[in-house]
Structures are given as C-alpha cells and as structure tokens.
C-alpha angles and dihedrals in degrees: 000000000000087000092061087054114128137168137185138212126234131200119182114190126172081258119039133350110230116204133197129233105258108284118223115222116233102194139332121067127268112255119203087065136095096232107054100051083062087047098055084049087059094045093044103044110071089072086063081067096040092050086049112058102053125085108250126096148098115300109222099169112021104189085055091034098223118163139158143225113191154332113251121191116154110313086341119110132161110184120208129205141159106241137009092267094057094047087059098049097051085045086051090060099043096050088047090049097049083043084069116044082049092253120145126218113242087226098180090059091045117090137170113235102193104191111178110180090344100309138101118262128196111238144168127288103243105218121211109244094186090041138034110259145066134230112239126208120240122229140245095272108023120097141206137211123241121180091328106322132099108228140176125155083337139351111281105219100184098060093037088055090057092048096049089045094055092046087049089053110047085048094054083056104050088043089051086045092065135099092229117126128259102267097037087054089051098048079042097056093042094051103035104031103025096066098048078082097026085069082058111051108101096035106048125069111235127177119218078240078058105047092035085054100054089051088047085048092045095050089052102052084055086049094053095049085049094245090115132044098228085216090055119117107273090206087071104049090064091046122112106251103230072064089057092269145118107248113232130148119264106226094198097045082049093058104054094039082059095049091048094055103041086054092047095050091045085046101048088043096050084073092063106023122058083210103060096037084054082061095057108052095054114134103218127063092254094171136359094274082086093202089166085072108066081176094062109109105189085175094065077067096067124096119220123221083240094051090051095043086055092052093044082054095048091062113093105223094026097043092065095083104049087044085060096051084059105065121106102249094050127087103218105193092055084049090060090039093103091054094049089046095045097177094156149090102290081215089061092044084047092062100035081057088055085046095053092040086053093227091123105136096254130153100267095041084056091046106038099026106027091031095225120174098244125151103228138356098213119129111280088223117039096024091208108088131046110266102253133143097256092043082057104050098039124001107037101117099207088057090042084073099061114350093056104038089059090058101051089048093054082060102047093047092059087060093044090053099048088045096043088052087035091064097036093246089127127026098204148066125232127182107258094235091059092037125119117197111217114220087235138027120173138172136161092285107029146016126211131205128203120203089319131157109240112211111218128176094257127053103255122195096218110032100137107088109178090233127017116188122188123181107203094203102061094030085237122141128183129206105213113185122165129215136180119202149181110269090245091051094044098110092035093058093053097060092038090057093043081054103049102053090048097104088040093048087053094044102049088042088059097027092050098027100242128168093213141006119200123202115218127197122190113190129162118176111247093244094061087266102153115205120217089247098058087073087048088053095041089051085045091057091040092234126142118295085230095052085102085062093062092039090050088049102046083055090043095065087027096064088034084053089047096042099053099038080055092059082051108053098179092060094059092062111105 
C-alpha cells in the first residue's frame, strides 16, 4: 500500500492554479489522517519493549527494584538512566532502533541533563555512530521543553504558572473579542482556553489563591468585554445552563476533579504495577497528587451545582430568580431553554442575566443597595412607583403605551403566523420582526382574526381578543389573547385572562352557531419564565411543541430592548 502513496502541489495565483503530476512518497507517513498516526504507534512501540528489558535505568524504589527507562509520547522520548554508561547504552539501542525502522534523530532538539544529588553536572557530547550528529549537554542554567513544559534539574512552578496563566489568558481575549453566540463562546472558551490549564492539574502545584483568582480573572475579562455584569451572582457563572447558569468551567472544580482521579487511577493500578505502587509510596509530596498523605480528600474542595444553587437562592437580591423556577406552576427547564439554546448576543444574555439577578443599575438599587445620595427612588418616567427591575420590565405605565405593547405584539405575531402556515392561509415564512399580521385571513376550512373587535348582541366589555381562530369544520372557535407579566403575577394572569373572555366565548357560541369555544391564554414571564400551562395552550392551538422557544427568545431581546432604552430616557421619545 505505502508504495502506491502519492501527493500533489498545488499553487493558486489571481491568474492561473498550477498543479503538480502525482508525487510519489519515498519514505516517512502522511500526518493530517487518522491512520498513520496508528501506524507510527506500531512502528514506534516496539522500542518501549526493547528499553525495557534491559537493565539500565533509574531506580526509583530499591527494595522493589523499579526503575524506569524512558517516557515515550508520539515521536518524544527522554531516556533515564543511572550513570553515564547506562545512558550510552540506552542511547545505543534507540539509535539502532531508529536506525531501523529508517527514522532520523532530531539531533538539534536532543540534549544530555546530567543531575547528580540535585544539582547539574557537566558531562560528555555522545556522538551518533549509525547516523551524523551528536548529542550536546545543556548547561546549569539552560532548559528544555518537554511535552509543554519548560525543565531543567526540576520543574519551576513559579515561572510555568505564569506562563500558563498569560496563554490562558490571551486566548480568553481573542475568544471574548469574537461575533460567535452565547452558547458557542462559552463551549469555546471551555474547550480552547480551559484546557491550556486543565494539561496542567496533577503536576503543577496550584494554590486555591492561584485557581479563585483565574475565575475571578476570567469573569473580569467577560466583564470587560460586557458579556458579564461584574454584580451578577458568581454561583451562577459557573452553572450549567440547562440550571439557569452560564456555563462556564469552574477552574477550581476542575482542579480538584483532576487531582481525584488521577489519584484514583495511580491508586487502583499500584495493586497490580510495581511502578505505579513505587509512586505511590513514596514518602514526600512529589506532586500534587500528595500521595504521602492517605488522609488528603481533593474531592471535599469541589463545589456541587446544588451546593451552588443553594447558595445563588440564599442572596437577597440574586436568589429571587431561582426561588421563582421553583414554584409549582413553573417548568423550570423551558424556563431555562433560552439560555441552553443560547442562540444570542452573549452581550444580550450578559445583560438579561443582570436583569434576573436585579443588579440593573435603578433608582432604588442605587438608593437602598449602592447607597447613593439620591433624592428620591421613584420611577423617572411615570413618577408614581418606586424604580425598581420589575417596575421597568412590566408595570411602568408610561412605557405600558408604546414599549410593552411591541412586545406583546412580537409574540402574538409569532402565533398568528404558525397558525396562519399551519392552515394554509399563507405559504411563506417571514421573520416576526418584519411580519405584518393581516385582520383577516379565510380560506374553505378556517377563518383567522387579528387583533379585531368582534360585535356581539349584546355590549361586552372585552370583545377584542388579540387573536380569534374558527375551524369551520368542527364549529370550533378559540380566543387567543396574549399577556406578559411580570414572574410574581404568572398564575393570576391565566385565570384573569380565562375570566375575562367567559361572556365572549356565550355569546359567539349562540351568535355563530359553534359547538365549542375554547379560551386560550399565551403568557410567558418578562423575564423569558415560562408557566406549565403555556405547553398545554400551545398543544390546544397544534401548534409546535417549540413554539415556546421562539416566543422566550423574542421577550428576551424585547425586555433587554425596554430595559436599556429606560436607562436611557431620550431615546424613548417618538
């Protein structure tokens, strides 16, 4: 098969691409597949044996006469031995054998450490005799990377730490500095950045001072990229999302989870390798595994997500959200649906947190919890209730005129819309934002209203539902009105709204000869809290069991919309 192997060249210019007859390949595997790295294992193997079963080597325990040879990873190996002669000769072996499989030594990245009681230890340059080279010795204060790591006599922890902590962080910043959505920064974040100091848990040493202040750095940098409100709960930027949080990683969780189970895994093999037993026993700390202390428990460090969401509910001002998914009437996990999807600006989710968490910057937060010297902590608009979050996304009367109503009609437009294709009244989809509902839509099995007065015998009081469905067929007509709350008022509204559509619903059943009408509330919290009976509505009207999701997310950049333009009073003028 590898003589078959071929390759081309390509060259693309403005003008013309010039490409090169197939290339056949001499020697050496192709990298960028799957199958040759497998292939360079099996070549490359079979020196780990060879190394193995000679007697040379570094004695680590002497009364169980372990030792060991190298470290083998890919096409890296460091050979150990215990004198000069023994280094040779497992030299000796692995030239011969690379020698053989027609593999050359990268002799400018090779070096000799000679360490003798700790310290460095001038030595010989070992020259190649099957291939051209020689092998230098480093000296006393030059280093060398090895997967990773800069080393010398010993790892310097101090200076790696640093190092580990400025790559985390310029990638944390080029990450922050993208378009990408909420949920995909997150997951990038978690996946590029994260493990740059995940390689490193179990053999450097980091304090607890060291791992609390890269969440407290990492929660910065999102603040200062305004992804984060730096007054938010911090519980809850470390939450899984489908809990209400953000779904970060928790650096120092991540620690200690590392340490555990690399303990774990050392401690279940010592009962059947003499190397790993040899490990550890032995009777210093070594590496942060702390192996010398049987009594050490990395696992009482980590937080649990319950022991964070009881903490998040213990905070005054932060603890009333996740109080409020916990009522009985409220599914919780739909509720958390726009923050698992994450399909927004993570600039947007950023400040909706800020809004759940009631840390938005409002008169009386500035007067009760700041302790600003303000005058008074009434509304700036309305003049009549006390400024508060909640009096800004669902109860301020000036905003009720213009600011409300478009988000209530964003929602209702979304139902008018699935019930207009699902009915075959319309053939094609249009963005809600651009969508305009018409008052009546007909066709040879239903009719649809939009926001229309229906005239009755007899004067009723509320005879304007935003949307009104009948299916000829079945004689069956549905009142579909629409209402978003505030969270508190969620199971009074339904009713309300139940209530309020009673004498409509008679006299259309008499007045257009229907065998049922059905009243249909949609509510959704402002601040994206979905209720248990909005699924049971949405099931009534056939529509799709997601439709919630699109309804969540349309309030989410609504009350973020409202919010902001409040802070901003001039830009709520017409």
């Amino acid at each position: 098969m590898m003589k078959k192997w071929t390759t081309t060249l390509a060259l693309r210019t403005e003008k013309d691409n010039l490409t090169t007859t197939p290339i056949k390949i001499a020697r050496g595997i192709f990298q960028g597949d799957s199958l040759s790295p497998l292939w360079f294992c099996l070549a490359i193997n079979p020196l780990s044996s060879i190394l193995n079963s000679t007697e040379n080597g570094y004695t680590i325990d002497r009364e169980a006469k372990v030792k060991i040879t190298h470290l083998l990873y890919m096409d890296d190996i460091k050979l150990y031995a215990s004198n000069r002669n023994q280094l040779n000769h497992l030299l000796k072996q692995t030239e011969q054998f690379s020698n053989d499989i027609k593999m050359n030594f990268g002799t400018d990245k090779c070096k000799i450490n000679s360490i003798s009681k700790g310290q460095h230890k001038k030595t010989e340059t070992y020259n190649l005799t099957l291939q051209e080279g020689a092998i230098s010795t480093m000296d006393s204060k030059e280093i060398y990377k090895y997967l990773g790591y800069q080393q010398s006599t010993c790892l310097n922890h101090t200076d790696i730490k640093q190092a580990l902590k400025t790559k985390y962080s310029q990638r944390l910043n080029t990450i922050l500095k993208t378009h990408l959505s909420a949920r995909n920064k997150t997951k990038t974040i978690n996946t590029y950045a994260v493990p740059i100091l995940m390689y490193s848990f179990g053999i450097i040493k980091w304090t607890d001072t060291d791992l609390n202040a890269l969440n407290t750095m990492t929660r910065s940098q999102a603040n200062k990229h305004n992804i984060h409100h730096i007054h938010t709960s911090t519980e809850r930027f470390t939450l899984q999302r489908k809990h209400g949080g953000r779904g970060f990683i928790d650096i120092k969780n991540l620690h200690y989870t590392q340490i555990e189970n690399l303990r774990s895994y050392f401690l279940s093999k010592a009962n059947n390798s003499k190397l790993h037993k040899a490990i550890t026993t032995l009777t210093t700390a070594g590496t942060p595994l702390q192996f010398n202390d049987r009594d050490y428990e990395p696992e009482t460090k980590i937080i649990t997500e319950q022991k964070k969401v009881e903490d998040w509910k213990k905070k005054a001002l932060h603890g009333k959200y996740p109080h409020q998914l916990e009522q009985t009437h409220i599914d919780k996990e739909a509720s958390n649906t726009w923050l698992t999807k994450g399909n927004i600006f993570a600039e947007t989710e950023g400040f909706f947190i800020a809004i759940q968490d009631q840390i938005i910057k409002t008169r009386n937060y500035s007067k009760y919890i700041i302790k600003e010297s303000i005058e008074t902590d009434l509304c700036r608009l309305c003049h009549q209730n006390k400024e508060t979050i909640d009096h800004i996304t669902g109860a301020c009367k000036i905003l009720a005129t213009k600011e409300y109503i478009k988000r209530h009609d964003n929602v209702a437009k979304q139902i008018h819309q699935s019930l207009a294709l699902n009915h075959k009244l319309i053939s094609t989809y249009t963005p809600y934002y651009k969508y305009i509902p018409t008052n009546v839509l007909e066709n040879e099995t239903v009719k649809l209203y939009w926001n229309v007065d229906i005239i009755t015998d007899k004067t009723i009081a509320c005879n304007r539902p935003d949307i009104t469905l009948t299916l000829k067929s079945s004689k069956t007509t549905y009142l579909i009105d629409i209402s978003i709350p505030n969270t508190e008022n969620l199971k009074t509204k339904h009713q309300e709204k139940i209530q309020k559509y009673i004498p409509l619903a008679d006299e259309i059943k008499d007045m257009w000869h229907q065998s049922s009408i059905k009243i249909v509330p949609i509510i959704l919290s402002s601040t994206g809290v979905v209720p248990k009976t909005l699924h049971k509505s949405i099931e009534l009207l056939e529509l799709h069991k997601s439709t919630y999701t699109k309804l969540q997310k349309s309030i989410v950049l609504d009350t973020c919309s409202i919010v902001r333009r409040f802070l901003n009073p001039s830009s709520l003028s017409p």
